[in-house]
N, C-alpha and C positions, 0 to 999 in steps of 0.2 A: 495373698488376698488382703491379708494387712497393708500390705506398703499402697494399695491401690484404694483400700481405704483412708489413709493417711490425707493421699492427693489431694483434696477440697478442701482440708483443714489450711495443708500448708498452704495450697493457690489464694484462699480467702486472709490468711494471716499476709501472706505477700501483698497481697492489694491494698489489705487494710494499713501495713505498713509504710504505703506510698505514697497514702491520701486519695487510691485512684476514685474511692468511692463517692469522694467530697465532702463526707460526713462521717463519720468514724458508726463504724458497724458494731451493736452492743454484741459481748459476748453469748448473753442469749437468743441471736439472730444467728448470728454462724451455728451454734450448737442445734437451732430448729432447724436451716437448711442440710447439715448434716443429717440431720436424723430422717428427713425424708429422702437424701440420697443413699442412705444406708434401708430403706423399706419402713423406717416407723413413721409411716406417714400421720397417721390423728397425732400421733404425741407431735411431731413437727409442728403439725399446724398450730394446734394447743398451744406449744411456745411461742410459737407465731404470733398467734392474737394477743398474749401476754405483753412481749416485746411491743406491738401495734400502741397498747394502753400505758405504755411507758413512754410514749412520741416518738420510737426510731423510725428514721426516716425510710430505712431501708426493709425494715419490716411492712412498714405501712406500704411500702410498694409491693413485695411478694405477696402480700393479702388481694391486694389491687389483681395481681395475673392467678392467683388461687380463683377468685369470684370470677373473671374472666373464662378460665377454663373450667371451672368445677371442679377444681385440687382440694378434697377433703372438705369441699361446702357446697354448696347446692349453688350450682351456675346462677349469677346476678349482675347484668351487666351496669346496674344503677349502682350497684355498689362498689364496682369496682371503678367506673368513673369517677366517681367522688373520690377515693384515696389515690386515683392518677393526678385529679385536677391538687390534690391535696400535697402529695409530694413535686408534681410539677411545680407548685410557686414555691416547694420550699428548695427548688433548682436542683432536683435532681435529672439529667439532661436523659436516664431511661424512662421514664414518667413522663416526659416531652412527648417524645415519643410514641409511646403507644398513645396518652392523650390526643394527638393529631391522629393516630388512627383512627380511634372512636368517632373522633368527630367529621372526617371524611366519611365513612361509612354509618352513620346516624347510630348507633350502636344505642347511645342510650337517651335517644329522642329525633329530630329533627337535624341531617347532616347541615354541616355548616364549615363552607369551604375555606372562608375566609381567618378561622380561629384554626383549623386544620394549619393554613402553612404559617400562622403565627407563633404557633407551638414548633412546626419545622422549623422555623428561623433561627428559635429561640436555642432549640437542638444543635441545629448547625454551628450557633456561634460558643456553644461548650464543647466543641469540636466533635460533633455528629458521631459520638459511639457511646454505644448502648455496655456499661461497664462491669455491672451487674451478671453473676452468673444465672442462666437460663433456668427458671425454675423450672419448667415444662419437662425438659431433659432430667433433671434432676428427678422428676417425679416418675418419671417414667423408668428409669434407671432402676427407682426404689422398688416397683412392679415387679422387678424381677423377683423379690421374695417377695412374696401375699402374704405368707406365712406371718410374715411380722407386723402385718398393716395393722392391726390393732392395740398391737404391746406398745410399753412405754420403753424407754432404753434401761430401767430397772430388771426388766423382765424377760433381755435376750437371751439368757442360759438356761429359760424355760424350754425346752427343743419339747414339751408334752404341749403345748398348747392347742388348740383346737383351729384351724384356718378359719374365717367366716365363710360363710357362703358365697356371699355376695362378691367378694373380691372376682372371681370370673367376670362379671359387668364391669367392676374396675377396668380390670387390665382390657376388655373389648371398646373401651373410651378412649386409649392410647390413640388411636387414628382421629377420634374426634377432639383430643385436646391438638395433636401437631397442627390440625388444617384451620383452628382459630386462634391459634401462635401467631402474631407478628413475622417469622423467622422462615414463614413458607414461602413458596411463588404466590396464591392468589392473596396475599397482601399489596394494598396498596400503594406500598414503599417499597422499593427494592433491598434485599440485604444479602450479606456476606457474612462467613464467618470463618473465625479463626481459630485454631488450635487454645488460644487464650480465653475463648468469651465468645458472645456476640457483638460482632462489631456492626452493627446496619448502616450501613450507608445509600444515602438516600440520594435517588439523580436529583443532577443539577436543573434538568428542565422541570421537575415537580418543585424546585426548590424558589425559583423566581419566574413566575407567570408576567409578563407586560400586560398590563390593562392600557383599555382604550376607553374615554370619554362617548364614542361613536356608538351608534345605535343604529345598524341594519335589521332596521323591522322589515324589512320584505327577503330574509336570508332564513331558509329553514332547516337543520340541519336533522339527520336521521344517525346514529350510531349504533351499531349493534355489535357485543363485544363476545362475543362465545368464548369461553376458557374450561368450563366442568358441562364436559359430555357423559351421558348417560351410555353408551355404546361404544366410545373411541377415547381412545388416552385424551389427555386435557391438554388446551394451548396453553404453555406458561406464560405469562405475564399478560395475555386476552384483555383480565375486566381490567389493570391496572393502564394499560393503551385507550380501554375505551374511557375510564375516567376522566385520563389526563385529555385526552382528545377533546373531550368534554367542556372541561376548564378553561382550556386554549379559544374555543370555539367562542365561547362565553365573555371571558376576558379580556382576551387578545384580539377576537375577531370583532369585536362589541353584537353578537348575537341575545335578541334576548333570551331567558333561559324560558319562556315557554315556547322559543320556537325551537328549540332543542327535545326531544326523545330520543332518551338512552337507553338499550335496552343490553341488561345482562343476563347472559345462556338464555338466548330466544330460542322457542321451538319453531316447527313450520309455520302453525298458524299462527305464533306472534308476530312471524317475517312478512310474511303475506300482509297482516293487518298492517303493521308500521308502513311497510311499503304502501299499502294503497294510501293510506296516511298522504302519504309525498303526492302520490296523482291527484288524491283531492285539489291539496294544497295549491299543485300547479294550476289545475283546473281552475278554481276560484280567484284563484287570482290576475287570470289570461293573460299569461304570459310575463308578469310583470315582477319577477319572482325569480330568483338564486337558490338551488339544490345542491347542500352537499352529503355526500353520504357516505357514512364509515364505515367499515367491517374488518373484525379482527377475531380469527378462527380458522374452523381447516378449510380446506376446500378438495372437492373431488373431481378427477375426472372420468367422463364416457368409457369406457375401453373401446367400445364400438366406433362414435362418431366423434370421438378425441375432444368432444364440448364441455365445459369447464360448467362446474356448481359449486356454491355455498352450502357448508353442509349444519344444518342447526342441530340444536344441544341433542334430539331427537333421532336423531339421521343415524344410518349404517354406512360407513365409507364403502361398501361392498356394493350400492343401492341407489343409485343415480336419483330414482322414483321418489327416496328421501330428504334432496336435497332442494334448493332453488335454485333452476336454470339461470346461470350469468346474460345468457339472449334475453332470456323473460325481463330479469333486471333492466337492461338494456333499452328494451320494447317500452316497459310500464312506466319509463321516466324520460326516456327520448321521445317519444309519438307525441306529446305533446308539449304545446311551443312554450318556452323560458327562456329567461336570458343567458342561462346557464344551467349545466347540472353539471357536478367533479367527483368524481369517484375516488377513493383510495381502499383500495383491498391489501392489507398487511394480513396475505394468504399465498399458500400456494396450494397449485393444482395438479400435482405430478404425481399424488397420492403417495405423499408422505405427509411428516409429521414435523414440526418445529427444530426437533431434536436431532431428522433427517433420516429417523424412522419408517419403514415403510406402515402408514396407516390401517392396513387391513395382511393380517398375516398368510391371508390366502394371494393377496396379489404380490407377484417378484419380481416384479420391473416398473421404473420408471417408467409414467408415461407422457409424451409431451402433447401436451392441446394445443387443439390451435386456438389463435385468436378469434375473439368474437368483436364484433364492429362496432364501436358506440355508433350510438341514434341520434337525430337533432342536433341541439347545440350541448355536444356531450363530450368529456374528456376524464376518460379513466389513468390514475397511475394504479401500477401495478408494483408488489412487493419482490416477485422474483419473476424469472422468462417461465416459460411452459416445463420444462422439465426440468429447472432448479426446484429446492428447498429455499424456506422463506425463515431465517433465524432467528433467536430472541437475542437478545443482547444481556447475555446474564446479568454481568457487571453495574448495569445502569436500571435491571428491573422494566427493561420491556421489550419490545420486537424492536430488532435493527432496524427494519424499516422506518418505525414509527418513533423510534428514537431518535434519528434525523430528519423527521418530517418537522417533528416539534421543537428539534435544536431550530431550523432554521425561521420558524415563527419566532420563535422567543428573541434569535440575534437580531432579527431584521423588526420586530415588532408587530407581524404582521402585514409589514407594508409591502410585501414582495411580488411579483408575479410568478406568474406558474411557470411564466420559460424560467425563469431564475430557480424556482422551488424543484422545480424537476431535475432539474442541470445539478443542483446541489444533491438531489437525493442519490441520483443516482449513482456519481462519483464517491460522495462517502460511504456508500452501503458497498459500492466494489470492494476498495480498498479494507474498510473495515472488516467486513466478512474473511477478503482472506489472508489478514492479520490474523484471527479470532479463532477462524474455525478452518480455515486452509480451504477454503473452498469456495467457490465464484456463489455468488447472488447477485441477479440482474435486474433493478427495477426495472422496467416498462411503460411507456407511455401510448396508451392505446388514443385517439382523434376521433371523433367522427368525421367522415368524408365532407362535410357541410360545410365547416366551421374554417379549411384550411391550416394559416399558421396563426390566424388570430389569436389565438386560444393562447399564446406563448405573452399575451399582453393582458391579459383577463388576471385579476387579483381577487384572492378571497375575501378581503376586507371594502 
């Protein structure tokens, strides 16, 4: 138990040895985050804030992820922006970092996309790893003994002390500090990690967006990104796809942003409302108007009548009745006339799970649906066939689908067409998939009968 106590001393003396920090880490910074990986967590902090009022840099960032998660101080997300933006100028490339997260996810006011990837840039070009060991880990680690959450390291051979109470609510915050960690799937950065540290590496298509000077105001775009279901395991990387989708839409596609609605973990009737959203839209505008619409989440299918649904944050994959009919979809956006509507569903519907899980534990078999027809002037891609699995792309932080949907906006600028965009998704998601995961994923390109091959010259921009 000693020699494994020893381990953080030594890994932090080795880092600091190397300069990996960039700033040389005072010795009562190591000695706080010691003390909370060893269970004294107040006395940790207590050095903590000490160290913070001394200007270490690297102090003032573990303050920054304490106020973030509520490590020994009352959750403050204004506070801990402040010591991000505060060690970010003073170039600390982990501080970047989560900085662009906050500010993607508005965390502590009004998101703002633009200062998001200027912090990534800035990350990227200190060579995009986060070098810093993981206080979260660290804290949670220290959990293990409660016993000593409130002793100082003077007072560990007290074995008579009294536990607090409260520590029980401590340690039931463990699941609620990992899922507002940077280090999880529903972060909007991808990461990795390594036996060393956390190293986050962030995809390349979040890393450089193409902007366009263009402005399609008659293009309206709907997203809907399900990842945290209340009744079925969670898509990993869902609102991270619908973000970037978002962005692309935006920047790349020159949409303006209020003709975008994104919505993250919709239920039935936010789907239903957004959607009808879209029929207005077409309607008022008689026909004069471009639909695109995203989705990224599970999907289910009939057992009976093999017909494929959307399932929102709400839904029982068990429960057809719960989901939205992919026809309804279909109907509600084909029946009336546009110059377009494009679908992209980064879903499958074989009733499994991203992971290639079966969805619902009472069902044991793949099932394959059939296709449903687009309507009008309609053309669905689809992320996998009927009875494949739709994958994420760990590595890059989002669905394989939708990780080359957005590679080939970003190479092409947006200027592609769909025969081009389809032809490219569908060749690298093959190949990729079974590199990755040994196993076929098939995008799909469903037509409306109406439209013929035109649709192969039709461009989102």
């Amino acid at each position: 138990m000693k020699d494994m106590d020893k381990t953080l001393t030594i890994f932090l003396l080795f880092l600091n040895s190397i300069g990996l920090f960039g700033q040389s880490m005072s010795s009562r910074t190591q000695s706080a985050i010691e003390s909370i990986r060893e269970g004294y967590i107040l006395h940790g902090i207590e050095e903590l804030k000490k160290s913070v009022l001394e200007n270490d840099v690297n102090a003032q960032f573990f303050m920054g992820r304490c106020y973030e998660n509520g490590i020994g101080v009352k959750q403050n997300y204004q506070e801990a922006f402040k010591l991000y933006r505060k060690t970010a100028e003073r170039g600390l490339p982990d501080a970047m970092y989560h900085l662009a997260f906050f500010y993607q996810k508005g965390l502590s006011g009004e998101k703002d996309y633009t200062k998001s990837e200027e912090w990534l840039s800035r990350y990227n070009k200190k060579g995009g790893v986060c070098k810093l060991p993981n206080i979260v880990d660290l804290y949670n680690e220290g959990l293990k003994h409660p016993e000593k959450y409130l002793l100082s390291i003077n007072e560990k051979n007290e074995t008579k002390q009294k536990v607090p109470e409260y520590i029980p609510n401590v340690t039931n915050n463990i699941t609620i500090v990992q899922q507002v960690a940077p280090t999880v799937v529903n972060t909007p950065f991808s990461s990795t990690e390594t036996s060393e540290g956390n190293n986050h590496r962030i995809s390349d298509i979040d890393t450089t967006i193409p902007t366009t000077p263009q402005k399609n105001e008659n293009t309206f775009v709907l997203i809907i990104a399900n990842e945290n279901y209340k009744k079925e395991a969670s898509v990993p990387f869902a609102g991270n796809d619908g973000n970037s989708f978002e962005q692309y839409c935006h920047k790349t596609l020159g949409v303006p942003k209020t003709n975008i609605h994104t919505v993250s973990d919709a239920t039935l009737n936010e789907m239903r409302h957004e959607i009808k959203w879209l029929q207005d839209i077409i309607s008022v505008y008689k026909g004069d108007v471009k639909i695109i619409f995203y989705y990224a989440g599970h999907g289910i299918p009939d057992e009976q009548s093999k017909t494929a649904y959307l399932l929102p944050i709400d839904g029982y994959g068990s429960d057809v009745s719960t989901g939205y009919s992919l026809t309804n979809l279909y109907n509600n956006l084909g029946n009336v006339t546009s110059k377009s509507v494009i679908i992209f569903l980064d879903a499958c519907f074989s009733g499994t799970n991203r992971d290639g899980n079966m969805l619902t534990a009472a069902r044991g078999v793949v099932i394959k649906t059939k296709a449903s027809s687009p309507k009008g002037n309609m053309i669905t891609i689809t992320a996998a066939q009927g009875d494949e699995t739709a994958y994420p792309y760990k590595e890059e932080g989002h669905g394989l689908f939708t990780y080359y949907l957005l590679k080939k906006l970003q190479e092409t600028k947006g200027d592609v067409t769909l025969g081009e965009l389809g032809d490219y998704i569908q060749t690298q998601v093959r190949r990729q998939s079974v590199v990755t995961n040994g196993k076929l994923q098939s995008p799909s390109i469903l037509v409306s009968p109406n439209i013929g091959n035109s649709w192969k010259n039709w461009k989102l921009k």
